[in-house]
mmCIF file of the protein (N, C-alpha, C, O) and its ligand, coordinates in Angstrom:
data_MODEL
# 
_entry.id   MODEL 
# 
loop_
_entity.id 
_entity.type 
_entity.pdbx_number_of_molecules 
1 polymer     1 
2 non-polymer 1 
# 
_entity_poly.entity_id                      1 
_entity_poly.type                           'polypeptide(L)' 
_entity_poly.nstd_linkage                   no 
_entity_poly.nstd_monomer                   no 
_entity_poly.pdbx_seq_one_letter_code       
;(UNK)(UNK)(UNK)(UNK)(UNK)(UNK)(UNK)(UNK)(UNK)(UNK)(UNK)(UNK)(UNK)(UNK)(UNK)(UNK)
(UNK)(UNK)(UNK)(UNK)(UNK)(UNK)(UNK)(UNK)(UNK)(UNK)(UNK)(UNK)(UNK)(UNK)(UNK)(UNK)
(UNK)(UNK)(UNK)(UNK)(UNK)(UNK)(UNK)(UNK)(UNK)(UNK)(UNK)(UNK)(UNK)(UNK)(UNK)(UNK)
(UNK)(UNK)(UNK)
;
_entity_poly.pdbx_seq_one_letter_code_can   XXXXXXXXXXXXXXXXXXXXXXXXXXXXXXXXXXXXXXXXXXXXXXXXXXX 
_entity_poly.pdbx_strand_id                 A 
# 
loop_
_entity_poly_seq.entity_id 
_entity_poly_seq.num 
_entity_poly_seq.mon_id 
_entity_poly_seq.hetero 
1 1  UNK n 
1 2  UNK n 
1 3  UNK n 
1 4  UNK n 
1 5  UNK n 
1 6  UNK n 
1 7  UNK n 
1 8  UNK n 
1 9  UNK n 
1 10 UNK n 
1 11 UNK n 
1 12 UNK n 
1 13 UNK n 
1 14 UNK n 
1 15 UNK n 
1 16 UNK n 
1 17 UNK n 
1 18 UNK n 
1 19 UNK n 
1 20 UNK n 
1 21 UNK n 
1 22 UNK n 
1 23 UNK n 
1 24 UNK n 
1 25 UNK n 
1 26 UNK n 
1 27 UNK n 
1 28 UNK n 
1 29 UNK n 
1 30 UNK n 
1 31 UNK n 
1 32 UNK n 
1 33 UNK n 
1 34 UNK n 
1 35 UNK n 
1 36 UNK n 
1 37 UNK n 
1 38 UNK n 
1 39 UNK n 
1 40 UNK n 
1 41 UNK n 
1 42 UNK n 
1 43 UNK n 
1 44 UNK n 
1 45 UNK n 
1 46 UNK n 
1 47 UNK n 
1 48 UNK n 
1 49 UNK n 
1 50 UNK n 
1 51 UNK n 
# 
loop_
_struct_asym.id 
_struct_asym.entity_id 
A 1 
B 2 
# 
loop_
_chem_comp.id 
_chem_comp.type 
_chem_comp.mon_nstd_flag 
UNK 'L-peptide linking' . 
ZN  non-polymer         . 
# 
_pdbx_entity_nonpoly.entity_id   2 
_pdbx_entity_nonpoly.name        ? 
_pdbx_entity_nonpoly.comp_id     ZN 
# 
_pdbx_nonpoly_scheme.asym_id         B 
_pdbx_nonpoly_scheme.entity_id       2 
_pdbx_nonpoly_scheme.mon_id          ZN 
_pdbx_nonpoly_scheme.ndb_seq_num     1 
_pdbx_nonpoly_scheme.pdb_seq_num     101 
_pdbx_nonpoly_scheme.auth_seq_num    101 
_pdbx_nonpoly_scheme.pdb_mon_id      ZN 
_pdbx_nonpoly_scheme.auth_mon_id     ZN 
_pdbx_nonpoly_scheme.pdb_strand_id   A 
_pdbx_nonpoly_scheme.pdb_ins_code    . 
# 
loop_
_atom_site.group_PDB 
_atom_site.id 
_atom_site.type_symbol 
_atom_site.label_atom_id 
_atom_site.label_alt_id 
_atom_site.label_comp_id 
_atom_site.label_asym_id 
_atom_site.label_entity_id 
_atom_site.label_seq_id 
_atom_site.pdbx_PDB_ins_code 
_atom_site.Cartn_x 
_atom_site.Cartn_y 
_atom_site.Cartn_z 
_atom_site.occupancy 
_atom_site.B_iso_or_equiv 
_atom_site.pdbx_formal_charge 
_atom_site.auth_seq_id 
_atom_site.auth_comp_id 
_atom_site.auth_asym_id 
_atom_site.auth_atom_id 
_atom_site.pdbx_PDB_model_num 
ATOM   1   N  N  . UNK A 1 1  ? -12.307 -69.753 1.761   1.00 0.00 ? 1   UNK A N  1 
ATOM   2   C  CA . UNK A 1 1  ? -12.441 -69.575 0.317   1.00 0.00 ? 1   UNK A CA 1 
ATOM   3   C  C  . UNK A 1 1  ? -13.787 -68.957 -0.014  1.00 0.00 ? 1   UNK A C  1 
ATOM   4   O  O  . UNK A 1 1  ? -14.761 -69.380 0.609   1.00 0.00 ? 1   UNK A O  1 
ATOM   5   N  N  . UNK A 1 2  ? -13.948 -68.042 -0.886  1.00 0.00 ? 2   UNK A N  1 
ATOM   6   C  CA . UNK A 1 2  ? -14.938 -67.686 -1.556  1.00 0.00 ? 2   UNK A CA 1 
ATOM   7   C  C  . UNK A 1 2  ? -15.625 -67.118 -2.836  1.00 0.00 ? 2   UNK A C  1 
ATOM   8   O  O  . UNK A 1 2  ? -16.385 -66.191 -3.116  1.00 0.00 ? 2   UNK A O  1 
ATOM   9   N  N  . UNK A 1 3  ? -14.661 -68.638 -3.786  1.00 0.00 ? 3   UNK A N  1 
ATOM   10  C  CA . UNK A 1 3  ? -14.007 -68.418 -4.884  1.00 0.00 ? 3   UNK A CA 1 
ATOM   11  C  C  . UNK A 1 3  ? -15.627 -67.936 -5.399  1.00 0.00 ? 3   UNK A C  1 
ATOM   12  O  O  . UNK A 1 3  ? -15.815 -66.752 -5.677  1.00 0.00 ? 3   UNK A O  1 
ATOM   13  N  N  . UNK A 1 4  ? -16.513 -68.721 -5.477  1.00 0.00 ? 4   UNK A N  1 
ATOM   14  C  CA . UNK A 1 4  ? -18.160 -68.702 -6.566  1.00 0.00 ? 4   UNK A CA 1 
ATOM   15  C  C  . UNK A 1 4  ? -19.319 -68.245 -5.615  1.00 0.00 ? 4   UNK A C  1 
ATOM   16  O  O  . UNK A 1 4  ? -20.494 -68.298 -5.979  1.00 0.00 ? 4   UNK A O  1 
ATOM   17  N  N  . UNK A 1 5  ? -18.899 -67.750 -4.260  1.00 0.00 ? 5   UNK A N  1 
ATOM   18  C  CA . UNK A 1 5  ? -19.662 -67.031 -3.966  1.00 0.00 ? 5   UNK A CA 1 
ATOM   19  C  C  . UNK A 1 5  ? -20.405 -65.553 -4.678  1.00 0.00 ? 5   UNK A C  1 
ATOM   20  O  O  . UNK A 1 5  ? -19.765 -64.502 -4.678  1.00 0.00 ? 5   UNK A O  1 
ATOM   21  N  N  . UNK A 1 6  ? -21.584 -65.620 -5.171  1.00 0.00 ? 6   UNK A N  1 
ATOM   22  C  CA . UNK A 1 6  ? -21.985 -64.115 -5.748  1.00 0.00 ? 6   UNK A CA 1 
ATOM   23  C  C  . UNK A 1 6  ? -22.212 -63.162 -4.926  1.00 0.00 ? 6   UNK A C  1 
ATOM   24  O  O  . UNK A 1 6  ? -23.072 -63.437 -4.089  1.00 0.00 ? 6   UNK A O  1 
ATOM   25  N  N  . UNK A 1 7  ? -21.771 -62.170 -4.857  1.00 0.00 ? 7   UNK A N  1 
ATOM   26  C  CA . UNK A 1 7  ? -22.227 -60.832 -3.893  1.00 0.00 ? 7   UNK A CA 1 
ATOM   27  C  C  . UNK A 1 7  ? -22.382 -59.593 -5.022  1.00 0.00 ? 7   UNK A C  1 
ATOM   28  O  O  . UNK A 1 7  ? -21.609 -59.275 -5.926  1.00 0.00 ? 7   UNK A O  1 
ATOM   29  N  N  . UNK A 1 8  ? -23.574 -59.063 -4.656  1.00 0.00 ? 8   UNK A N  1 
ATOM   30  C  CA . UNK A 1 8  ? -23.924 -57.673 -5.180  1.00 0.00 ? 8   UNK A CA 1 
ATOM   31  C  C  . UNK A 1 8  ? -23.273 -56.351 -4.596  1.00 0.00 ? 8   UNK A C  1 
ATOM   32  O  O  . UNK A 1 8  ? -23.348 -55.223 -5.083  1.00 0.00 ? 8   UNK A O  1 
ATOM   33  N  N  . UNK A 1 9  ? -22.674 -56.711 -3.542  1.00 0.00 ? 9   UNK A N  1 
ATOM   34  C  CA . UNK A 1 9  ? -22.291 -55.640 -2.968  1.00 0.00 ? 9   UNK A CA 1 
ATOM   35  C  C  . UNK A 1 9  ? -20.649 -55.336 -2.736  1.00 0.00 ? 9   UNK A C  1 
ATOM   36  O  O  . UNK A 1 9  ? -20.110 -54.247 -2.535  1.00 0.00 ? 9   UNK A O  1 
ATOM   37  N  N  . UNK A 1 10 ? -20.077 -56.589 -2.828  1.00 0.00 ? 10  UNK A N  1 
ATOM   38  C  CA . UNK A 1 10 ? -18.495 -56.322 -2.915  1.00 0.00 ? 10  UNK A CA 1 
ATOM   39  C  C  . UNK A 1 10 ? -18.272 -57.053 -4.325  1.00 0.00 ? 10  UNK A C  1 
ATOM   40  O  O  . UNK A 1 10 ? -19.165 -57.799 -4.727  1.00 0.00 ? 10  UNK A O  1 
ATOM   41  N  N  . UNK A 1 11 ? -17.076 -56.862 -5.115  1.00 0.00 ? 11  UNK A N  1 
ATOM   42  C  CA . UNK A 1 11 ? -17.249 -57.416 -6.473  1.00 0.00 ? 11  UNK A CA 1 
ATOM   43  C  C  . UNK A 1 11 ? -16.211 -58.489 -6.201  1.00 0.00 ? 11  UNK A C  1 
ATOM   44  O  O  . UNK A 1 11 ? -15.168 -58.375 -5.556  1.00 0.00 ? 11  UNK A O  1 
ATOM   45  N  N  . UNK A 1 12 ? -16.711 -59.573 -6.829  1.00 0.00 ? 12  UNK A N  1 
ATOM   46  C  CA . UNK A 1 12 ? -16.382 -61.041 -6.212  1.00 0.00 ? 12  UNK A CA 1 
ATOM   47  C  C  . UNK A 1 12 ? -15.891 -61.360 -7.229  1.00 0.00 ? 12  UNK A C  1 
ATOM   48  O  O  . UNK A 1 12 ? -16.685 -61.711 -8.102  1.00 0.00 ? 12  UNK A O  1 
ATOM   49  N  N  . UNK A 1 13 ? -14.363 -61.384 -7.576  1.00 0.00 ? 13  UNK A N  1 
ATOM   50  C  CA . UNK A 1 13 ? -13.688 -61.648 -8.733  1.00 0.00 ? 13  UNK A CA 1 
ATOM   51  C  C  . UNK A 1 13 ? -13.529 -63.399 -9.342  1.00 0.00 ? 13  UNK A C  1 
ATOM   52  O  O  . UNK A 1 13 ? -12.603 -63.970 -8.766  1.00 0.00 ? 13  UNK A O  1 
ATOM   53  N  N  . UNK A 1 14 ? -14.052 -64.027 -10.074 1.00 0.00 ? 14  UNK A N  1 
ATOM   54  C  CA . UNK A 1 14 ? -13.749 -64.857 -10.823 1.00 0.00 ? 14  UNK A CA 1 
ATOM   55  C  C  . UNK A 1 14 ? -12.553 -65.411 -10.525 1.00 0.00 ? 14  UNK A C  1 
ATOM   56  O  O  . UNK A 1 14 ? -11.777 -64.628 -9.975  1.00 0.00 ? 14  UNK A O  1 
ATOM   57  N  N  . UNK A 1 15 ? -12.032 -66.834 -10.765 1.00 0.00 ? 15  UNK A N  1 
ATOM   58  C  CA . UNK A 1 15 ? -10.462 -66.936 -10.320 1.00 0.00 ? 15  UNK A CA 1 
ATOM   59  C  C  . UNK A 1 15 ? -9.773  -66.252 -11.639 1.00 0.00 ? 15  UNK A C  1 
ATOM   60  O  O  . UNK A 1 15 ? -8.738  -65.628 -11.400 1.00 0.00 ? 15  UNK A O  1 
ATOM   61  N  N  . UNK A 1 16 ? -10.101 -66.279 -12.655 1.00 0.00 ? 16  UNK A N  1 
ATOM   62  C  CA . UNK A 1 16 ? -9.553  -65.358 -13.964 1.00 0.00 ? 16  UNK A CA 1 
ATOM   63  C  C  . UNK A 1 16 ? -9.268  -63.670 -13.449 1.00 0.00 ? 16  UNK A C  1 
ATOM   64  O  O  . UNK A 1 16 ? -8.132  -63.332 -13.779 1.00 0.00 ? 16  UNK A O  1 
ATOM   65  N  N  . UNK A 1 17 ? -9.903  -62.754 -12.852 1.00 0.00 ? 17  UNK A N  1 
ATOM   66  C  CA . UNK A 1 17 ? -10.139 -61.959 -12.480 1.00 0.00 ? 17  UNK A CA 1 
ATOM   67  C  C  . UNK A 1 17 ? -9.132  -61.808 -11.132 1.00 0.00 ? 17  UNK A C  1 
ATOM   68  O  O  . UNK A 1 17 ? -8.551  -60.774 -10.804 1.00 0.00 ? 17  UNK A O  1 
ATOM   69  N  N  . UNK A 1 18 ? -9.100  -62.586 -10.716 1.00 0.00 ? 18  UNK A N  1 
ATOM   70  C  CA . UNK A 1 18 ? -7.799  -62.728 -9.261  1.00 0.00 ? 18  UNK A CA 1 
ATOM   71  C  C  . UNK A 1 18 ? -6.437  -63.151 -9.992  1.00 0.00 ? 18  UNK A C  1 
ATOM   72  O  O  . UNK A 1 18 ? -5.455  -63.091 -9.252  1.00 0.00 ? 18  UNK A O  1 
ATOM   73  N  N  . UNK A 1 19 ? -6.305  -63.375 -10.701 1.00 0.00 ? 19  UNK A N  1 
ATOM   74  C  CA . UNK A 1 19 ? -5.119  -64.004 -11.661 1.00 0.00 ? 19  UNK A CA 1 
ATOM   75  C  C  . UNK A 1 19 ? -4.555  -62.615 -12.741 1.00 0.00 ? 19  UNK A C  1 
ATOM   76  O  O  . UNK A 1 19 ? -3.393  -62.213 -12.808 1.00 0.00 ? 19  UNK A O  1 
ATOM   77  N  N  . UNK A 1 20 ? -5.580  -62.144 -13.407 1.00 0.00 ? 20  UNK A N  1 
ATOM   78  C  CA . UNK A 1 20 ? -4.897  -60.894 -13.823 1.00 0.00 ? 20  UNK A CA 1 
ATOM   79  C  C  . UNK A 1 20 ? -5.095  -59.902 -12.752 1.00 0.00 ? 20  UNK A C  1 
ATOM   80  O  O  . UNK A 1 20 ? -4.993  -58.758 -13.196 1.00 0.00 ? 20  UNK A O  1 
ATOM   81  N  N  . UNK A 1 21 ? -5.309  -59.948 -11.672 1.00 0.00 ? 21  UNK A N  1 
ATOM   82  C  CA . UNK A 1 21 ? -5.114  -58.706 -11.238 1.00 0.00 ? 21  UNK A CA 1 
ATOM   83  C  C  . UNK A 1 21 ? -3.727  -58.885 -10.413 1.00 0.00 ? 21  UNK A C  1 
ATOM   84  O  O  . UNK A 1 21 ? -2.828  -58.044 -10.413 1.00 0.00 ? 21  UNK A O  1 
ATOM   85  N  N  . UNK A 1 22 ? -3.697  -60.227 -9.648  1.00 0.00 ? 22  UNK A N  1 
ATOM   86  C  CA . UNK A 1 22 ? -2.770  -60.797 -9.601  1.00 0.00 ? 22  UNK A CA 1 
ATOM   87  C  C  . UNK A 1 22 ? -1.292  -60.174 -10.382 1.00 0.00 ? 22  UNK A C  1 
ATOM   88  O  O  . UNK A 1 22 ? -0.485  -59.568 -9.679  1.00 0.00 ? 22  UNK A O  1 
ATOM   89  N  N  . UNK A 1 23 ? -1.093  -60.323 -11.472 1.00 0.00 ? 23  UNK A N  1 
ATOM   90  C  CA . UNK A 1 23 ? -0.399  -60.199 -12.097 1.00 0.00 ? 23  UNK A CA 1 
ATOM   91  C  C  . UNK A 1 23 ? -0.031  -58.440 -12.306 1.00 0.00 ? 23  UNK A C  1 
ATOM   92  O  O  . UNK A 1 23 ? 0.986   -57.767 -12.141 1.00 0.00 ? 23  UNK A O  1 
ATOM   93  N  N  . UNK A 1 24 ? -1.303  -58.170 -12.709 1.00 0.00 ? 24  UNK A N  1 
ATOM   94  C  CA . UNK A 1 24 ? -1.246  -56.527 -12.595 1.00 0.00 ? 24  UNK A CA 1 
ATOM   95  C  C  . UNK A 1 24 ? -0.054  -56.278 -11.058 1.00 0.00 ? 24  UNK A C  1 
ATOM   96  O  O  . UNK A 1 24 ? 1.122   -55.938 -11.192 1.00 0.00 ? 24  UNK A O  1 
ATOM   97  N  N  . UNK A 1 25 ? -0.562  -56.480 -10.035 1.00 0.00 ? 25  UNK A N  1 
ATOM   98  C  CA . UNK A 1 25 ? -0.226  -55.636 -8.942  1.00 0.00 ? 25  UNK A CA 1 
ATOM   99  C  C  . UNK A 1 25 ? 1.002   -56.149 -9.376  1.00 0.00 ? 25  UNK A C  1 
ATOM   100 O  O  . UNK A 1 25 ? 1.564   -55.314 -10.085 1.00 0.00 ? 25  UNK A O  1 
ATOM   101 N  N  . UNK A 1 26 ? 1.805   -57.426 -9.212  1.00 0.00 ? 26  UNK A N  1 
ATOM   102 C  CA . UNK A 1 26 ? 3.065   -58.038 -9.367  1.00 0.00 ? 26  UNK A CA 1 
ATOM   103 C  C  . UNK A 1 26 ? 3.801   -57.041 -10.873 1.00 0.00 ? 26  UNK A C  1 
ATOM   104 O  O  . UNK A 1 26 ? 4.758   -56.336 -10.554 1.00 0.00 ? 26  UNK A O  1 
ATOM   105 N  N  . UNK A 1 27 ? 3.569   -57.013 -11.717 1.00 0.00 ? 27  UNK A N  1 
ATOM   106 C  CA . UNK A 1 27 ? 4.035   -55.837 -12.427 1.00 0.00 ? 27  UNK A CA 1 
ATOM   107 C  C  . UNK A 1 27 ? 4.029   -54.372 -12.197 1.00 0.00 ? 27  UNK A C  1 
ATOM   108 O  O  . UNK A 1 27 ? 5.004   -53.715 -12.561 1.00 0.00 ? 27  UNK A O  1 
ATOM   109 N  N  . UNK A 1 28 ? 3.022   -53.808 -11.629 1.00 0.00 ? 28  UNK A N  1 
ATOM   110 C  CA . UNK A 1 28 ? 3.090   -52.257 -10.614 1.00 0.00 ? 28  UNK A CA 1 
ATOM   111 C  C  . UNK A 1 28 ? 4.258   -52.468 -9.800  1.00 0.00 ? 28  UNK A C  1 
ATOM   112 O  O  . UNK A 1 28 ? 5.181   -51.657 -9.724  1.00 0.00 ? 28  UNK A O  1 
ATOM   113 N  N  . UNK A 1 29 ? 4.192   -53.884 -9.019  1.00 0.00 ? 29  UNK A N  1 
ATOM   114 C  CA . UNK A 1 29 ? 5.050   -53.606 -7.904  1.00 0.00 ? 29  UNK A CA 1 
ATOM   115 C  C  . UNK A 1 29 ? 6.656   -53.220 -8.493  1.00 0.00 ? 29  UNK A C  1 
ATOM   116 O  O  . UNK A 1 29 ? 7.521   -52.562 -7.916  1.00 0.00 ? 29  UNK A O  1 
ATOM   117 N  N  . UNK A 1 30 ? 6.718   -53.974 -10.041 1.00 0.00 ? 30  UNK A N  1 
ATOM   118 C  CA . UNK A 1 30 ? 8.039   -54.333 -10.054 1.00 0.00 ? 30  UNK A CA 1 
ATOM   119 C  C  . UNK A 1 30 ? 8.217   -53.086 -11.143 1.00 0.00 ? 30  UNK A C  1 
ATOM   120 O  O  . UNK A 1 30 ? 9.135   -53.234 -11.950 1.00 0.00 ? 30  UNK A O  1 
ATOM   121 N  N  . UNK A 1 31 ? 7.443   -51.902 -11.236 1.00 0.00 ? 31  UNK A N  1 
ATOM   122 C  CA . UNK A 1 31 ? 7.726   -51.382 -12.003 1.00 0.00 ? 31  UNK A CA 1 
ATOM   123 C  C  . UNK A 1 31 ? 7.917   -51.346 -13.473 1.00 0.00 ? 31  UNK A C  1 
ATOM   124 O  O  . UNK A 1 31 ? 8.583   -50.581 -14.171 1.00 0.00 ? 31  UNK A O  1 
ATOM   125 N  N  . UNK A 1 32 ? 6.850   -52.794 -13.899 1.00 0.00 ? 32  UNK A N  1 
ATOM   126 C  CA . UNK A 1 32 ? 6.818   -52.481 -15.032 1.00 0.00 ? 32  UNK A CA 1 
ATOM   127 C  C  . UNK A 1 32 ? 5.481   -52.383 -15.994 1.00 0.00 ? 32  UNK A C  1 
ATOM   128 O  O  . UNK A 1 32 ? 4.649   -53.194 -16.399 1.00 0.00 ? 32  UNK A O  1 
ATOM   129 N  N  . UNK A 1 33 ? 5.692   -51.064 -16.138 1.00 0.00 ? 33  UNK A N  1 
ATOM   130 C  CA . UNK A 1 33 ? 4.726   -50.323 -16.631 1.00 0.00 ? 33  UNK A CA 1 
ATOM   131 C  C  . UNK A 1 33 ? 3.433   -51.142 -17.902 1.00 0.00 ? 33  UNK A C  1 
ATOM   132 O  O  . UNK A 1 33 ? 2.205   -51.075 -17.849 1.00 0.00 ? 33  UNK A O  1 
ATOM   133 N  N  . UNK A 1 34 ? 4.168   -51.743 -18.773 1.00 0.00 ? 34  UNK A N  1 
ATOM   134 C  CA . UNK A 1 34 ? 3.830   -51.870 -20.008 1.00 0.00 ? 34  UNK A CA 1 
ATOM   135 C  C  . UNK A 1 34 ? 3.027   -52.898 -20.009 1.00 0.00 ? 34  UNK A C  1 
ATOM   136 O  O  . UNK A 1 34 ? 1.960   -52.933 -20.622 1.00 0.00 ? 34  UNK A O  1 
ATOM   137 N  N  . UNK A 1 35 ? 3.677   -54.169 -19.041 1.00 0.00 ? 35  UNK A N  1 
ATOM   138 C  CA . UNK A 1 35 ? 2.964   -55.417 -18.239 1.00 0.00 ? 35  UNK A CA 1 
ATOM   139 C  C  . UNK A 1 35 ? 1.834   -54.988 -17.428 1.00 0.00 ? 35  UNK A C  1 
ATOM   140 O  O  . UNK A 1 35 ? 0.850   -55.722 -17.517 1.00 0.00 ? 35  UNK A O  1 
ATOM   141 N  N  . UNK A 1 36 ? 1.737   -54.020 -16.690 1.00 0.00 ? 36  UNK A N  1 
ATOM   142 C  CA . UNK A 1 36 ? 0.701   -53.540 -15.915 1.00 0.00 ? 36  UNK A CA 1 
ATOM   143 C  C  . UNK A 1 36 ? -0.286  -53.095 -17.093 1.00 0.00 ? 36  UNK A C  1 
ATOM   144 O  O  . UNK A 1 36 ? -1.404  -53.559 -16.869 1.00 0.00 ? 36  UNK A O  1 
ATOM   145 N  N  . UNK A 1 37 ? -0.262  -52.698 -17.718 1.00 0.00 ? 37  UNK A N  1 
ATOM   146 C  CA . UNK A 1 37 ? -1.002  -52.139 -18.716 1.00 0.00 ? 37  UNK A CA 1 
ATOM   147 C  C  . UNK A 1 37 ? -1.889  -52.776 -19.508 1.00 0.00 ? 37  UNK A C  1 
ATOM   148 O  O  . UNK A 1 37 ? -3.069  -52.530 -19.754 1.00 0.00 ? 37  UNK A O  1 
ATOM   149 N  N  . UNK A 1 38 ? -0.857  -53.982 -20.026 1.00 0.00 ? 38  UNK A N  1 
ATOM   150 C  CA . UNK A 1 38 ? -1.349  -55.113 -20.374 1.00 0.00 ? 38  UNK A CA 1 
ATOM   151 C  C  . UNK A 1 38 ? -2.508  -55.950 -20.087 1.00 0.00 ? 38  UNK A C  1 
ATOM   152 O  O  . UNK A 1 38 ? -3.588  -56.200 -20.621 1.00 0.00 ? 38  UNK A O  1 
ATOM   153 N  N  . UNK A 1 39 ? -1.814  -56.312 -18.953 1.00 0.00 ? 39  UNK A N  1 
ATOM   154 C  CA . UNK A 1 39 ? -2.555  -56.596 -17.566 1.00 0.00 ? 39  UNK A CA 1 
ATOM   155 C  C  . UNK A 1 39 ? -4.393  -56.079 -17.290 1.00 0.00 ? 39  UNK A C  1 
ATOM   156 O  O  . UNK A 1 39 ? -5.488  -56.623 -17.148 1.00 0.00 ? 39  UNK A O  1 
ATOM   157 N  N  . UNK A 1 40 ? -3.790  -54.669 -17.338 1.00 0.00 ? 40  UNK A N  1 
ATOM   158 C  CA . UNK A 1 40 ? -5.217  -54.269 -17.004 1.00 0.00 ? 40  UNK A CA 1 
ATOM   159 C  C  . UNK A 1 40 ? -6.204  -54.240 -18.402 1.00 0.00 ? 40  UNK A C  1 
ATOM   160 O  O  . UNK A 1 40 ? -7.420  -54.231 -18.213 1.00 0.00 ? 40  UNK A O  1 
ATOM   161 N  N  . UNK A 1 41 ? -5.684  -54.226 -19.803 1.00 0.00 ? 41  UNK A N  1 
ATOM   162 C  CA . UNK A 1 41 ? -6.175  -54.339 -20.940 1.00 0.00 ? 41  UNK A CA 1 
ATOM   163 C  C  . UNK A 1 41 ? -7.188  -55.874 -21.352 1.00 0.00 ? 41  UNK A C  1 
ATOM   164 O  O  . UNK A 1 41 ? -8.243  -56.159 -21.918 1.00 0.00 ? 41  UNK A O  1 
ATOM   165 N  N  . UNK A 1 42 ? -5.956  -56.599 -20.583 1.00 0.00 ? 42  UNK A N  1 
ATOM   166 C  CA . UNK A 1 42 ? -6.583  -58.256 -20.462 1.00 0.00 ? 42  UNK A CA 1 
ATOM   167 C  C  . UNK A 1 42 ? -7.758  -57.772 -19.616 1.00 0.00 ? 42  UNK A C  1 
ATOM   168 O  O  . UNK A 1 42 ? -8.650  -57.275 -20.303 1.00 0.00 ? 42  UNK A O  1 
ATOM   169 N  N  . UNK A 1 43 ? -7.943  -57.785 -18.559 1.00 0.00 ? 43  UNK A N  1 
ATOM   170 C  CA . UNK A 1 43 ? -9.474  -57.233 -17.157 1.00 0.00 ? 43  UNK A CA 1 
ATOM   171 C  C  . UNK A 1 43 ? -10.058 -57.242 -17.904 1.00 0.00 ? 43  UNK A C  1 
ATOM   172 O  O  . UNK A 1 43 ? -10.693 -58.246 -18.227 1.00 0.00 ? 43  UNK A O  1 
ATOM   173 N  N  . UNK A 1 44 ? -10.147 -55.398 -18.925 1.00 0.00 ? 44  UNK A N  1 
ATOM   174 C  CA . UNK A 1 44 ? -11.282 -55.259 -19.400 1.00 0.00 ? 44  UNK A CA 1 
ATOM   175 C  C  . UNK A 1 44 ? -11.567 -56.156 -19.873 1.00 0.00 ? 44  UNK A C  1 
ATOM   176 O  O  . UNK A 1 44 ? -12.487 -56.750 -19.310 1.00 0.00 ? 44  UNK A O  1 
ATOM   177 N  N  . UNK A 1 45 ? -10.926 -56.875 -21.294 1.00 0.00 ? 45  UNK A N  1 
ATOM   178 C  CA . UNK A 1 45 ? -11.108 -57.914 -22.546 1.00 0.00 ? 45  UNK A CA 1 
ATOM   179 C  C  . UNK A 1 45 ? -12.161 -58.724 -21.488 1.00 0.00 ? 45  UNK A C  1 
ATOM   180 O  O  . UNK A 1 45 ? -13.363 -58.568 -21.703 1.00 0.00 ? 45  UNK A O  1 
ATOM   181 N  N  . UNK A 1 46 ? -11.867 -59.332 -20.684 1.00 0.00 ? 46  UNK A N  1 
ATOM   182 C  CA . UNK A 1 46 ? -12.093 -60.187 -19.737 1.00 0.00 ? 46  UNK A CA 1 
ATOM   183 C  C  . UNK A 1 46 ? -13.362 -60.170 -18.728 1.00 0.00 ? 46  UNK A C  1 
ATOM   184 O  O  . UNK A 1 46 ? -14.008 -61.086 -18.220 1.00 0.00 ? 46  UNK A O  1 
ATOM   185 N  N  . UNK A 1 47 ? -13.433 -59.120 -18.665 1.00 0.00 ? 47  UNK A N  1 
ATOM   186 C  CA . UNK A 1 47 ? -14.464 -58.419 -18.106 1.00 0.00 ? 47  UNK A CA 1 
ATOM   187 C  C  . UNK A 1 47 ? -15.605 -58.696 -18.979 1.00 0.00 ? 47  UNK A C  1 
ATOM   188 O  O  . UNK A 1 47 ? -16.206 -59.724 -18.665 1.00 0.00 ? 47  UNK A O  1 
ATOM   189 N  N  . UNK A 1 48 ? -16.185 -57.905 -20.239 1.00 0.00 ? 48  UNK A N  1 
ATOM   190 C  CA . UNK A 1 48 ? -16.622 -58.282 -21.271 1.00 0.00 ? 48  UNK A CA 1 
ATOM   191 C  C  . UNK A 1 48 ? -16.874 -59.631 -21.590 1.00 0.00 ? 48  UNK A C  1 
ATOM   192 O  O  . UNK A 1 48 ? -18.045 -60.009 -21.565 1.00 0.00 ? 48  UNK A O  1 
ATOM   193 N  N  . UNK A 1 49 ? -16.128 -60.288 -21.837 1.00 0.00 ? 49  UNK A N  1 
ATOM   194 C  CA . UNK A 1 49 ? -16.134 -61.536 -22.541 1.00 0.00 ? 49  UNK A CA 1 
ATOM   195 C  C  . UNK A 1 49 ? -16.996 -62.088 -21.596 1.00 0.00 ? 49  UNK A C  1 
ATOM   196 O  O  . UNK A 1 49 ? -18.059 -62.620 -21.915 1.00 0.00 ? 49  UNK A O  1 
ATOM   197 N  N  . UNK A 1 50 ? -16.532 -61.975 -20.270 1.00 0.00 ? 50  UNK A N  1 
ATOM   198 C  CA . UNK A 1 50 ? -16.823 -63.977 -19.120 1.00 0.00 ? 50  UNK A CA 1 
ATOM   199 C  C  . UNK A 1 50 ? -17.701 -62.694 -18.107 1.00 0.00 ? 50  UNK A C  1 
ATOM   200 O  O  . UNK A 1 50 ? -17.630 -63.112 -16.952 1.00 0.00 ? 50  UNK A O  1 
ATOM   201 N  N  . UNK A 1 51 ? -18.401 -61.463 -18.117 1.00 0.00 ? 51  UNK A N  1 
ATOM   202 C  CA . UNK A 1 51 ? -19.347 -61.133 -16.976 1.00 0.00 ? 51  UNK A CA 1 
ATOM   203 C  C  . UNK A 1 51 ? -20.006 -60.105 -17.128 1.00 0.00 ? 51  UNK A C  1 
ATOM   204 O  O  . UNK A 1 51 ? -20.803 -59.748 -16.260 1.00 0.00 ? 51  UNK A O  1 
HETATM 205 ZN ZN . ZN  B 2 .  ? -13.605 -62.616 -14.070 1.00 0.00 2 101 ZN  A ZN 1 
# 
């Protein structure tokens, strides 16, 4: 595990951050577009907000 490990050099995703991306790929995979989109709209939001 290396959930709260900080690294400067590889980007060390948050469990929030593994969860939508999570989700992202699982919607790419399944082809649906709009969910992926979503998906990656949440990141940014997310991104912002918590780093
Ligand atoms: Zn995060």
């Amino acid at each position: 595990m290396y959930d709260e490990t900080p690294s400067t050099a590889l980007p060390a995703p948050c469990a929030q951050c593994r969860e939508i991306k999570r989700k992202r790929y699982e919607a790419v995979r399944q082809g649906d577009r709009r969910r992926a989109e979503a998906m990656a709209a949440a990141m940014g939001r997310h991104q912002r907000a918590a780093h």
